[in-house]
Residue, then its C-alpha position, 0 to 999 in steps of 0.5 A: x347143629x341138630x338139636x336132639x330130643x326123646x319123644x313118644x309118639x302117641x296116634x297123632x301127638x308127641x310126648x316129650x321126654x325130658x327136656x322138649x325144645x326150647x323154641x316151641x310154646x303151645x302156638x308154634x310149630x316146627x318142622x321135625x324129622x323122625x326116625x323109629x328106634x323101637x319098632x320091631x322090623x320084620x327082616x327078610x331071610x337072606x335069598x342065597x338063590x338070588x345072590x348066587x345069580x347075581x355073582x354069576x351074572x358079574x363073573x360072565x361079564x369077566x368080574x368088577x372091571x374097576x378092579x384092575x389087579x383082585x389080588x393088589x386090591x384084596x391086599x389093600x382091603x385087607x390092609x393085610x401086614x406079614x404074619x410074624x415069624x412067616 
């Protein structure tokens, strides 16, 4: 099991908060994964052009093959049930 703990890192060290792990003293080392969960990411505007020339390019080639009946498959996606009193 993954064992999670709080840090801040600071240039080149980390500052635990809270609780750091119990395995590490000041001579020992371990590996870690780290994932950024405060950093302000730039998002790229959404390109309506390209996606458009995408679709076409699928619906040329005659749609997504692997989808025998778009109807049947919309349906199951959906998992749509009958509307009461329709």
């Amino acid at each position: 099991m993954l064992e999670k703990y709080r840090a801040t890192i600071c240039g080149d060290r980390i500052e635990w908060e809270g609780e750091s792990p119990k395995t590490l003293t000041n001579a020992a080392s371990i590996k870690v994964d780290v994932t950024v969960v405060s950093a302000k990411r730039e998002l790229k505007k959404p390109d309506g052009k390209k996606m458009a020339e995408a679709l076409a390019k699928i619906a040329a080639k005659g749609g997504v093959v692997s989808i025998k009946d778009p109807d049947k498959w919309l349906h199951e996606i959906r998992k749509d049930r009958p509307l009461p009193g329709r």
